[in-house]
C-alpha positions as CSV (number, residue, x, y, z in Angstrom):
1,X,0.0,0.0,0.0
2,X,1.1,3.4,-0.9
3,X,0.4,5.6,1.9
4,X,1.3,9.8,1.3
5,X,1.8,11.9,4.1
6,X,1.2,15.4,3.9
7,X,0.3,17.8,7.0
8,X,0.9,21.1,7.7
9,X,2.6,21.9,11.2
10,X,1.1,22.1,14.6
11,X,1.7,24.9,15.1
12,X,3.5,25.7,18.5
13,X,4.5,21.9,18.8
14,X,5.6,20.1,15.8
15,X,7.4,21.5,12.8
16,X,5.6,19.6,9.3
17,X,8.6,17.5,8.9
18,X,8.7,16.3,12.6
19,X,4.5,15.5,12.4
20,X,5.2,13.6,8.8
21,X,8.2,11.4,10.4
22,X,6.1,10.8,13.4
23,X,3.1,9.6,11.1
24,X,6.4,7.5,9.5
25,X,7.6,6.2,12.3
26,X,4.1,4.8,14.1
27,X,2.9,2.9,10.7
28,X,3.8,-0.5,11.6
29,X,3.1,-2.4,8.4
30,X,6.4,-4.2,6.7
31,X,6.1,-2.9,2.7
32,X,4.1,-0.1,3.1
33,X,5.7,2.4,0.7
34,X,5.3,5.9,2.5
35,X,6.1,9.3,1.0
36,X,6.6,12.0,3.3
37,X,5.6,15.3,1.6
38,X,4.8,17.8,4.2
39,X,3.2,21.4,3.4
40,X,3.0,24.9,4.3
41,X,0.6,27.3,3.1
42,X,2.6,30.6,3.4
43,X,2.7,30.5,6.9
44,X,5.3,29.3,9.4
45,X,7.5,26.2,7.8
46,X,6.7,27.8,4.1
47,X,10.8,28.1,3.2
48,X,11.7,25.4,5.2
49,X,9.0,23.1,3.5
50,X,10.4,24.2,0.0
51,X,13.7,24.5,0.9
52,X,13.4,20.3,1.4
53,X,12.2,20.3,-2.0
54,X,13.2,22.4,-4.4
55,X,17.6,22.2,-5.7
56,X,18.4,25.5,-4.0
57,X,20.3,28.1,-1.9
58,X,19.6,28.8,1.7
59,X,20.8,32.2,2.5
60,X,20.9,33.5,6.4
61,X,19.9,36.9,6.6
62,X,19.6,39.1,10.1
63,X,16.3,40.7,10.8
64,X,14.1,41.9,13.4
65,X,10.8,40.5,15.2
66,X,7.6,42.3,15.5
67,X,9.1,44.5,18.6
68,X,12.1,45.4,16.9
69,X,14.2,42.5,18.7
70,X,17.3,41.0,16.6
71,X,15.8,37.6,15.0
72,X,17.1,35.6,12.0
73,X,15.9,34.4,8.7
74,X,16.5,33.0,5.6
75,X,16.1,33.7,1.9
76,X,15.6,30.3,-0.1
77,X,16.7,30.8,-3.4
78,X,16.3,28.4,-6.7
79,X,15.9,28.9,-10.5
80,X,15.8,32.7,-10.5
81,X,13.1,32.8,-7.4
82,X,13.6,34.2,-4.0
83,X,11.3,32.8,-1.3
84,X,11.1,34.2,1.6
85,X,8.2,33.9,4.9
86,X,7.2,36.6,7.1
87,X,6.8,34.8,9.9
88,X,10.4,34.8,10.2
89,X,10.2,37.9,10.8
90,X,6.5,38.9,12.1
91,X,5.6,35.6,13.6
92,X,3.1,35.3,16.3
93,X,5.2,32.2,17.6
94,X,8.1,34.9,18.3
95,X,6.1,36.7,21.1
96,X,5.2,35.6,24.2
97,X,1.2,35.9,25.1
98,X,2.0,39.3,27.3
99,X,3.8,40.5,24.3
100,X,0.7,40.7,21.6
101,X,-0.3,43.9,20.6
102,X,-0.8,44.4,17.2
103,X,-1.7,48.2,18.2
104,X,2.2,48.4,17.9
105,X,3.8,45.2,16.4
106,X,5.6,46.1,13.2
107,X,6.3,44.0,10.2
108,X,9.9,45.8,9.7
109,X,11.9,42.5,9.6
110,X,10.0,41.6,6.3
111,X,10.8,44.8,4.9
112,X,14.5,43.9,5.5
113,X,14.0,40.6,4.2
114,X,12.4,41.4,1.1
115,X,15.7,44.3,0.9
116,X,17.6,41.2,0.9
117,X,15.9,38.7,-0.9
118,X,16.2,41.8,-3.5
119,X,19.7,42.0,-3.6
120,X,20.2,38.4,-4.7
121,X,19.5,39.0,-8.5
122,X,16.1,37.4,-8.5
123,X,13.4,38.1,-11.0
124,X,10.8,37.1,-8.8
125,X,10.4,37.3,-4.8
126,X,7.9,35.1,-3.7
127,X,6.4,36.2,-0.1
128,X,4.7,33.5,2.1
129,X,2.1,35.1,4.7
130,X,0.7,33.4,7.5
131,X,0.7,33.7,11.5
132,X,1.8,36.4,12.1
133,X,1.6,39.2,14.7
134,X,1.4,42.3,12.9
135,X,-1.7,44.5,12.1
136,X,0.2,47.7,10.6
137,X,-1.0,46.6,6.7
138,X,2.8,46.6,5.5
139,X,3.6,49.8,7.2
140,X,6.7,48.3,8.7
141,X,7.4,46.6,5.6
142,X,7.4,49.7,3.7
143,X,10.0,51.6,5.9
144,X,12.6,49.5,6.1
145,X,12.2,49.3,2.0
146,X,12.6,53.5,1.6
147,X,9.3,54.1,1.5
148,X,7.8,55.2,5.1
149,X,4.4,56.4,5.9
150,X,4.8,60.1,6.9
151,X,1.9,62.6,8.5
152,X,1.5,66.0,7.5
153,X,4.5,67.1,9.2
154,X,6.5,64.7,6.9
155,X,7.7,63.0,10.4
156,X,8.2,59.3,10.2
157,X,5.3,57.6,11.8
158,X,6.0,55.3,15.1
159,X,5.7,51.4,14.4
160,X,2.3,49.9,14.7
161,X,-1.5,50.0,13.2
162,X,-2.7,52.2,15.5
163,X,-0.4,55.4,13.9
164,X,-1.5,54.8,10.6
165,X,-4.8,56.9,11.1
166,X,-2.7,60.0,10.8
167,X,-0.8,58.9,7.7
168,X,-0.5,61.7,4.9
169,X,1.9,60.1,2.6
170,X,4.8,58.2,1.6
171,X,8.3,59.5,2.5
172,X,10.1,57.8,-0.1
173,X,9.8,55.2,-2.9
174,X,10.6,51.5,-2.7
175,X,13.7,50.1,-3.5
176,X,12.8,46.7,-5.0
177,X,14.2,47.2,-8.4
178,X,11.4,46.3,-10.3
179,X,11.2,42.6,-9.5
180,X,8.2,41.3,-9.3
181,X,6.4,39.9,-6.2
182,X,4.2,37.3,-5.6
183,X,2.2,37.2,-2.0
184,X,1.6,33.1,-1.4
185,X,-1.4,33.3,1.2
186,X,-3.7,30.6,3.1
187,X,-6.4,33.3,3.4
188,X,-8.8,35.1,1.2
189,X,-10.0,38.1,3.1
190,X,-10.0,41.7,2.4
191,X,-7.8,44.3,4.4
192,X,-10.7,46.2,6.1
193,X,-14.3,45.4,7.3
194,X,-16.2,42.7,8.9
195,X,-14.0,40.0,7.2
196,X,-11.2,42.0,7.5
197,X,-7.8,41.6,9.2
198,X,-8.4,43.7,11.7
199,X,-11.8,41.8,13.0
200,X,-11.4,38.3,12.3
201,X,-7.5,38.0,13.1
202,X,-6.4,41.1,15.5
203,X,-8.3,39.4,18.6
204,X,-5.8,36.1,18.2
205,X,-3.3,39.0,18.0
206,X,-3.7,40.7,21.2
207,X,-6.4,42.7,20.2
208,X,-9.6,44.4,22.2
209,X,-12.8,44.8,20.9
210,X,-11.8,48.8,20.6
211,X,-8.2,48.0,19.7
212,X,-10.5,46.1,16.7
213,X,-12.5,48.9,15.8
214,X,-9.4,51.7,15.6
215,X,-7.2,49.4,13.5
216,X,-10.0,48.6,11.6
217,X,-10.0,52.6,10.6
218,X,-6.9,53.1,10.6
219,X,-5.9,50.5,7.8
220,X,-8.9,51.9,6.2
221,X,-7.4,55.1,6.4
222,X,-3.8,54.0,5.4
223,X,-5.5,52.1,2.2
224,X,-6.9,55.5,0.8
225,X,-2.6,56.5,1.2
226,X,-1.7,53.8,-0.7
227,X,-4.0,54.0,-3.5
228,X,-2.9,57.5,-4.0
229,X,0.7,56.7,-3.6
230,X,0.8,53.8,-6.1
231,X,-2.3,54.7,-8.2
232,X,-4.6,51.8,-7.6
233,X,-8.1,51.6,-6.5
234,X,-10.3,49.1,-4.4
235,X,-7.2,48.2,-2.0
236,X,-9.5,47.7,1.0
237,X,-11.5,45.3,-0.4
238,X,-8.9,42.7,-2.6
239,X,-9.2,39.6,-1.8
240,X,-6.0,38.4,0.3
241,X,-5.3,42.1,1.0
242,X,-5.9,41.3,4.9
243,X,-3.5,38.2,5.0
244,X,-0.9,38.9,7.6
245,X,-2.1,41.9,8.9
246,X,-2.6,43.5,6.0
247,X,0.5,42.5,4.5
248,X,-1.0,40.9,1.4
249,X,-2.4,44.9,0.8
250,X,1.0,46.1,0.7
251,X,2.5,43.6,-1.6
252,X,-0.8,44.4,-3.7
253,X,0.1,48.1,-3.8
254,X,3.6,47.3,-5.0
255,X,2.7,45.5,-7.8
256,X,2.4,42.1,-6.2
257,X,-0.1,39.7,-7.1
258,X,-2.0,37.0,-4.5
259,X,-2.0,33.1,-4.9
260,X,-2.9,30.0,-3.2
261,X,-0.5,29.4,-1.1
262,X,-0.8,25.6,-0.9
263,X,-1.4,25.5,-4.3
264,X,2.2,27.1,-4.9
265,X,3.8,24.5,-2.7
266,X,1.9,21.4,-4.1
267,X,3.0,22.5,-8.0
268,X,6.7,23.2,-7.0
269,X,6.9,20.1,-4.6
270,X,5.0,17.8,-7.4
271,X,2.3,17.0,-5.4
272,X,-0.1,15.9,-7.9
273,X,1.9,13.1,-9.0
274,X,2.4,11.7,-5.7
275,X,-1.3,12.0,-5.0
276,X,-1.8,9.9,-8.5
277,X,0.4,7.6,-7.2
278,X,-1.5,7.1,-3.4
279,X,-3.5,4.3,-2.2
280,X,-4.2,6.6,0.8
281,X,-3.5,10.2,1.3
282,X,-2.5,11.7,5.6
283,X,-3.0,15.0,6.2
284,X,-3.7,17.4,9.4
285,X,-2.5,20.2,11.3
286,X,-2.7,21.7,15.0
287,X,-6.6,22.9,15.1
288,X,-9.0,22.1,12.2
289,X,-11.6,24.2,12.0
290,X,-13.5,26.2,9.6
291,X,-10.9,28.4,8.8
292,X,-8.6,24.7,7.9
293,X,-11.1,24.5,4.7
294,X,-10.7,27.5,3.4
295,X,-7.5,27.5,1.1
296,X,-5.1,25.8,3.6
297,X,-3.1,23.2,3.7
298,X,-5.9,20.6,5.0
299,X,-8.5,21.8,2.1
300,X,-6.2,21.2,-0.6
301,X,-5.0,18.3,0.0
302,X,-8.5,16.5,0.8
303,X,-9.8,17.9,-2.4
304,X,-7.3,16.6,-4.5
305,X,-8.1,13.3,-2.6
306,X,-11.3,13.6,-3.5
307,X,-11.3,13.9,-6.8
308,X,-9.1,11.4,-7.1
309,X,-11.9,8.8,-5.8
310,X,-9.2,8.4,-2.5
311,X,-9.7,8.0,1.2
312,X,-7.6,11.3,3.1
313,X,-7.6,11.0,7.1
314,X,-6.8,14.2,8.9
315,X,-4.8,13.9,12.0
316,X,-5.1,17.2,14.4
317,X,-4.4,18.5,17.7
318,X,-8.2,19.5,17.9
319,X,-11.1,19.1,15.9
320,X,-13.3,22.2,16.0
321,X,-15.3,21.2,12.2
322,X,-18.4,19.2,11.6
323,X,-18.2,16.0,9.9
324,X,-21.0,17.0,7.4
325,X,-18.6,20.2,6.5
326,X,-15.0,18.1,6.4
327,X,-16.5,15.4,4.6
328,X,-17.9,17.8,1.7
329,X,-14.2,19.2,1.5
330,X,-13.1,15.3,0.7
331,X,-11.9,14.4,4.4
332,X,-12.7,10.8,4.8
333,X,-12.2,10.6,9.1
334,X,-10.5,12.9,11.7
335,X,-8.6,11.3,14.9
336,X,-7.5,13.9,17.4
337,X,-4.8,14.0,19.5
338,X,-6.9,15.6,22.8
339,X,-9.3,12.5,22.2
340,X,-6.6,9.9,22.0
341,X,-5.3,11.3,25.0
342,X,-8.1,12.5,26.8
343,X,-6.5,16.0,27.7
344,X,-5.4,19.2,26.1
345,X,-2.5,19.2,28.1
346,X,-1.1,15.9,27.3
347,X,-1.8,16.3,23.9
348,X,0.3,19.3,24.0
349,X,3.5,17.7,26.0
350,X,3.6,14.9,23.9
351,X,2.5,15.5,20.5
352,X,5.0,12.9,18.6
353,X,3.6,10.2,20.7
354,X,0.5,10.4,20.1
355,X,0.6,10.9,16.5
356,X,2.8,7.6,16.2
357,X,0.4,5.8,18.1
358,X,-2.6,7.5,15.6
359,X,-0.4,6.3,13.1
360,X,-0.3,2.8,13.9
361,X,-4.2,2.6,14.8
362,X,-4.5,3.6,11.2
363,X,-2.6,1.2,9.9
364,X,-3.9,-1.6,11.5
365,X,-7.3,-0.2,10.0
366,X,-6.5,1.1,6.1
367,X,-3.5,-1.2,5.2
368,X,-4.6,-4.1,3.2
């Protein structure tokens, strides 16, 4: 039997490599064949994911984390393509849970990794966004590149959403020497409004309901700057703009365009002809809920299951879905790792463990 393992991470525990092995190791049928191909969406793992893939260059580049704190990252580059993931740099993972406040997080660190990725030679920069912990819609970003919201004074404005209501302009122009830019994104929503990134992601962020409502306005606000700036229209309201804070707006206003970000990963990884190839396709991530089914790793994946007429079984922390919903998106079952254990906290210490013992339950019940 040809089994394929493809999750995304858990995020806070396991790494996608370490949950695929763990899958690997508990399967305890002699000649199985098992492919690990584990995923990212744009979010945390998206370079490292690739970088296990794809014949390239990993280049260590110093940056900054949402406070302004030294951090490092990486540039993966291959054929002509710098890839590079803002949660290196604007991760929620590199806060603690007193440290969230996206009223003055800033996603400078991208800026200077997107500087750097620049000054490899590529054509292309491609720009995974996910988790982070910035809600300044690029603002950050845009600084460190040359190009930094001023108010009326001209002053420099201080990092964070919050200062972007009084944003008159742009102080300078981005150096990105015309290369173009791609924003890879597990997310679909606008950069303003109810289904905004303000709204549905600042709470997870650190956010108050009145923390919501001025960021809300204030990327609103900082939109109508952009527009002018790089003559564009309807910035609030493109799809993806509200990825990552707003990040995916940014990237919009330089040029950038949005795509799936697990549908990048599957085509460079050559997904589809390992999914051809599968008598039974493994896929999960830390929490699946409704937000797992649309354009992430889990949805993907269970949709090219389905159409392929083959069983997929998600393994997650915690199951927060209906079965009616998961099985419509082409997920066959869903074993948890708080229901194998019992407790949250359990299923938090000792995450490997239970997926290897998932894993062998599994194959005592799909391997022929």
């Amino acid at each position: 039997m040809r089994v394929l393992i493809c999750p995304d991470k858990f995020a806070g525990t396991l790494s996608a490599p370490e949950v695929a092995q763990a899958v690997a190791d508990g399967w305890s049928v002699p000649g199985d064949v098992l492919v690990q191909r584990p995923l990212a969406d744009g979010g945390p793992g998206f370079v490292e994911v690739l970088a296990a893939a794809l014949d390239g260059r990993r280049i260590p580049v110093d940056t900054v984390d949402p406070l302004g704190r030294p951090a490092r990252g990486e540039i993966l580059y291959a054929d002509g393509v710098a890839y590079v993931e803002s949660a290196q740099a604007c991760g929620l993972h590199l806060l603690s849970a007193a440290e969230r406040d996206p009223r003055v997080t800033t996603s400078w660190g991208l800026g200077l990794l997107l500087a750097a990725a620049v000054e490899t030679g590529a054509a292309e920069v491609v720009v995974g966004l996910g988790g982070s912990a910035v809600n300044d819609a690029g603002a950050g970003m845009l600084a460190a590149l040359g190009a930094a919201p001023v108010d009326d004074a001209g002053q420099a404005l201080p990092y964070g959403g919050i200062p972007l209501i009084t944003a008159a302009a742009l102080g300078g122009v981005p150096r990105l020497r015309q290369v173009r830019l791609v924003a890879a994104t597990d997310v679909d929503n606008p950069l303003t409004g109810l289904h905004g990134a303000s709204n549905v992601f600042g709470p997870q962020k650190g956010a108050g309901r009145e923390d919501v409502l001025r960021l809300d306005a204030a990327l609103g606000h900082f939109a109508g700057v952009l527009e002018k700036a790089f003559g564009i229209e309807d910035l609030a309201t493109r799809p993806g703009g509200g990825a990552a804070g707003g990040l995916g707006a940014a990237l919009i206003a330089l040029g950038g365009t949005v795509t799936s970000g697990i549908n990048l990963v599957t085509n460079l990884i050559g997904l589809d002809r390992e999914l051809d190839a599968a008598d039974l396709v493994i896929t999960g991530e830390g929490s699946f809920d409704h937000q797992s089914l649309r354009g992430k790793v889990v949805a993907g994946i269970a949709a090219g299951a389905r159409d392929r007429g083959l069983p997929c079984v998600v393994l997650a922390g915690r199951n927060e879905t209906g079965h009616r919903e998961a099985a419509a998106a082409g997920v066959t079952e869903t074993h948890t790792l708080v229901e194998h254990f019992g407790d949250v906290e359990t299923a938090l210490a000792e995450p490997a463990r239970g997926l290897r013992e998932l894993a062998g339950r599994l194959a005592g019940q799909w391997s022929r």
